[in-house]
C-alpha positions in Angstrom: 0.0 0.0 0.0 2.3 2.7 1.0 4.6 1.4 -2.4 1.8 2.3 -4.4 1.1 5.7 -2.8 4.7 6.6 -3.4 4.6 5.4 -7.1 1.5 7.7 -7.6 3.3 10.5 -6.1 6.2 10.2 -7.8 4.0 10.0 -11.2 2.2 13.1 -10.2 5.7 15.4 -9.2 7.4 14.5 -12.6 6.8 17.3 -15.1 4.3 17.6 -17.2 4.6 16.7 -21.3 4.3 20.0 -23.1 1.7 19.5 -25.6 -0.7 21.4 -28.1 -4.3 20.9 -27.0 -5.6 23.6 -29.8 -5.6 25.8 -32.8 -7.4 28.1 -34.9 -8.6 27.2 -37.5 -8.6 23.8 -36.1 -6.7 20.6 -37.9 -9.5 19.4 -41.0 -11.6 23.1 -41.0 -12.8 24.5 -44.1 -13.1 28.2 -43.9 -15.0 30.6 -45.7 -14.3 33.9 -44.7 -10.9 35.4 -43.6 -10.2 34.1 -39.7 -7.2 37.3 -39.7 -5.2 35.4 -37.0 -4.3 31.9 -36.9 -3.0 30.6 -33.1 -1.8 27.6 -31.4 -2.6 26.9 -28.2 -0.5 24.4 -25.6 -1.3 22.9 -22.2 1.5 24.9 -20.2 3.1 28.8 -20.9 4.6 29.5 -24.1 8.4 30.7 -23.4 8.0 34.7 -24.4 11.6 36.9 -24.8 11.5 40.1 -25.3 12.6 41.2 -28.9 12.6 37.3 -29.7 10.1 35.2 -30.6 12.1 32.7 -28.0 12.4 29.6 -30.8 9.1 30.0 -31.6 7.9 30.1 -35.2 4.8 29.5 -37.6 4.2 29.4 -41.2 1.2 29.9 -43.0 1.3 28.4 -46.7 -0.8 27.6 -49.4 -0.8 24.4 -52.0 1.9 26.6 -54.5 4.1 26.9 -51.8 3.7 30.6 -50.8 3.6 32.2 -48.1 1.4 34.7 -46.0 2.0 36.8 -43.5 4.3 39.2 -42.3 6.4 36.1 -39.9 5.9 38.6 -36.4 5.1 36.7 -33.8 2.5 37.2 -30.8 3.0 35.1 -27.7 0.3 35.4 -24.7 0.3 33.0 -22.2 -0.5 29.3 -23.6 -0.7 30.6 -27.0 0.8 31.8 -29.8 -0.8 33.9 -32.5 0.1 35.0 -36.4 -1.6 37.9 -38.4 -2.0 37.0 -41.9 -4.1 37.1 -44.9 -5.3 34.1 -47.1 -5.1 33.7 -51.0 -6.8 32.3 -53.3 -9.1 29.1 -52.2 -7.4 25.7 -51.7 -5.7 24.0 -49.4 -3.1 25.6 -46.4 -0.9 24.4 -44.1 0.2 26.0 -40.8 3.3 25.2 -39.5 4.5 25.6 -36.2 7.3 24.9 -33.7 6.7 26.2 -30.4 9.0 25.9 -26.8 7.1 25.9 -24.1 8.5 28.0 -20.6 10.4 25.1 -19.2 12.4 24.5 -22.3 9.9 21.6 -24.4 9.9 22.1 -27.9 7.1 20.8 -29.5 6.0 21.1 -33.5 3.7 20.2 -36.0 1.3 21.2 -38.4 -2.7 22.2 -39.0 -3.7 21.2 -42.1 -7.1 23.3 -43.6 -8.8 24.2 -46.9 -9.9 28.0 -48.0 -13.2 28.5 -49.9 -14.8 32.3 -49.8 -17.5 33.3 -51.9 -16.6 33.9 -55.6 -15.0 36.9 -56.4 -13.1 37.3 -53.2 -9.8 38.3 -53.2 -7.0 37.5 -50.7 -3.4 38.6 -50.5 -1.2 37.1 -53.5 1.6 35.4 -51.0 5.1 35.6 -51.1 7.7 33.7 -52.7 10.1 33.2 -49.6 9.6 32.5 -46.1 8.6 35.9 -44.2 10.7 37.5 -41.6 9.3 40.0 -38.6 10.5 43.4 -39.3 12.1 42.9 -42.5 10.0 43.9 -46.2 10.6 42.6 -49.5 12.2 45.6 -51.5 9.8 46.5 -54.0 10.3 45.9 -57.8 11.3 49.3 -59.2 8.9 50.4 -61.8 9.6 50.9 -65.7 10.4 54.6 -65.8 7.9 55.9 -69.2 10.0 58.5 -71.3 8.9 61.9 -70.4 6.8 63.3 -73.5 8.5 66.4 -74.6 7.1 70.0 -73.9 4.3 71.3 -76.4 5.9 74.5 -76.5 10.3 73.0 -77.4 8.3 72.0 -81.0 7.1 75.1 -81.5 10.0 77.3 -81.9 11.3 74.4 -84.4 7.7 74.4 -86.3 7.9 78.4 -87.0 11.2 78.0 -88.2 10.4 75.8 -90.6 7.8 77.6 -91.8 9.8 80.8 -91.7 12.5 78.9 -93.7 10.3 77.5 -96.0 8.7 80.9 -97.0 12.2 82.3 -97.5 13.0 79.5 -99.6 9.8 80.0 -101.7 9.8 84.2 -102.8 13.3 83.7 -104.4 11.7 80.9 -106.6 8.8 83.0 -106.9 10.7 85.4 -108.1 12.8 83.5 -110.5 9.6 82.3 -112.3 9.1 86.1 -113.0 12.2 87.4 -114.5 11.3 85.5 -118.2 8.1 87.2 -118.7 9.6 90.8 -117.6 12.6 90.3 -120.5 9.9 88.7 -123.1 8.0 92.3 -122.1 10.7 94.5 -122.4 11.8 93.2 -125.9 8.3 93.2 -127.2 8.6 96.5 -126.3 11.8 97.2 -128.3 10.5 95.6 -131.1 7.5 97.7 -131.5 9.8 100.8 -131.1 12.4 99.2 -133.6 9.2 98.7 -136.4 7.6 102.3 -135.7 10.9 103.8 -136.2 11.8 101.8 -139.4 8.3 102.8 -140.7 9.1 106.7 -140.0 12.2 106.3 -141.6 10.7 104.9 -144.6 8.2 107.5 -145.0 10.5 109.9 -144.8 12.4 108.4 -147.7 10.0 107.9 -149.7 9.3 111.9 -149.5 12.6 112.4 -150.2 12.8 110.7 -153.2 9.7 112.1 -154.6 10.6 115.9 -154.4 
């Protein structure tokens, strides 16, 4: 009798196993809408550092292999919470590896589908794992070439036209100097016949006296 009481009490004084005893969503859920935080909870306190996450971590990702959220941490307690946004619908995995106060790690995963009303959209999920406090640098955008100025074409426009005119009146011009000379000796050639025709006359009444 007194064997057995010790054995009990010695069963009873040896620590406790840390172990999960829930999550959210829960191992087999189907969600429809957007839970916002995903948690895991254990049976004893969750070892909480400040500025560490203490060897604690989770990952949420989908079927593709991406991932979601920003990898920071919340520890209250027995539990230990993430802040992310779901993708498209299918199937996600969370991830987790937890150390509980007295030093037990424990790990493992909570496996549940996605399926919001059509025409939802979630966040498009990263590539690489996430890490608290650190963002993915941003993909520069194409710079466009700047469309030039109305006003740096108009100086060159009224040039043009200036230059054009210019080039125009000399050729103007030149198209007029033939009919001026056929003028001027039509001229001279009436002169030249009038005068030969006074000259004759007067001849003529020459001879005859």
């Amino acid at each position: 009798m007194h064997a057995a009481i010790a054995a009990l009490a010695a069963v009873l004084l040896l620590p406790a196993h840390a172990s999960v005893v829930g999550s959210t969503p829960a191992d087999g859920d189907t969600l429809t809408a957007q839970p916002g935080t995903f948690s895991v909870v254990m049976n004893e306190e969750i070892l909480a550092l400040e500025g560490a996450d203490g060897g604690n971590a989770m990952q949420l990702t989908d079927a593709e292999g991406r991932f979601y959220g920003d990898g920071c941490l919340a520890v209250d307690g027995d539990t230990v919470s993430l802040d992310a946004e779901l993708g498209a619908a299918g199937d996600y995995t969370l991830t987790y590896q937890i150390v509980s106060a007295d030093g037990h790690p424990v790990d493992g995963t909570v496996a549940f589908a996605f399926e919001p009303e059509a025409g939802a959209e979630g966040a498009p999920g990263a590539e690489t794992a996430p890490v608290c406090g650190e963002t993915a640098e941003e993909t520069p955008a194409a710079t466009e070439p700047a469309e030039p100025e109305a006003t740096s074409d108009a100086p060159a426009a009224t040039a043009s036209a200036d230059q054009g005119t210019g080039a125009e009146e000399p050729a103007e011009a030149e198209g007029q100097f033939p009919f001026v000379a056929i003028g001027i000796l039509a001229v001279l050639g009436v002169l030249a016949v009038i005068a030969y025709t006074i000259n004759r006359g007067s001849r003529t009444r020459r001879d005859r006296a």
